[in-house]
N, C-alpha and C positions, 0 to 999 in steps of 0.2 A: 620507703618513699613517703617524702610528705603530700599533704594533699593539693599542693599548690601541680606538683611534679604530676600527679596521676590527675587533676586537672587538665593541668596540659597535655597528656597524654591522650587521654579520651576525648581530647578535642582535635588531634593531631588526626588519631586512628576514623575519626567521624568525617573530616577535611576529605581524607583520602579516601573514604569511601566513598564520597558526594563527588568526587573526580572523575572516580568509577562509574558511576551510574549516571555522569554528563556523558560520556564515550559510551557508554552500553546504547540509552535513549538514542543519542544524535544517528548509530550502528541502525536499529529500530526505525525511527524515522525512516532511513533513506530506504532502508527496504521497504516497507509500506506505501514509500513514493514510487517505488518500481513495479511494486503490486497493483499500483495502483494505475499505471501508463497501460502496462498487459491486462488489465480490465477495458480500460478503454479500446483496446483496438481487437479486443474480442468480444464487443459489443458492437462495435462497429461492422467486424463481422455476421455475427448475427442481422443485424440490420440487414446487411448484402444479401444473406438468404432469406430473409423477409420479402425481399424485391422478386428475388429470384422465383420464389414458391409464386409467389402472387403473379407473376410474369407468365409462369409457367400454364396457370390456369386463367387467368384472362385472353391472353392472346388469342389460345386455338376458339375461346369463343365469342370473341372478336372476328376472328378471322371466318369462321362457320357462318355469322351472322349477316355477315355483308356477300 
């Protein structure tokens, strides 16, 4: 092989791995974006039993108080 040939070669073989790793990342991405929705709504949960616990112990002494 001249070296024009194996030039092109090793730019061919580098093309196609930058192809690859455009489809691996964008694969990555979206999962992260997914991970990232189910954070949100079990943060949000949290939240609700934040309400919830606090609820729990203010009312009866609210309630006692009056």
């Amino acid at each position: 092989m001249t070296q024009k040939e194996l030039t092109a070669k090793a730019l061919a073989s580098i093309e196609a791995h930058e192809r690859e790793c455009v489809v691996r990342y964008q694969s990555i991405e979206r999962r992260l974006d997914s991970g990232a929705a189910k954070f949100v709504r079990l943060e949000q949960m949290i939240y609700g039993l934040y309400a919830l616990v606090l609820g729990s112990v203010l009312v009866p002494l609210l309630i006692s108080m009056g």
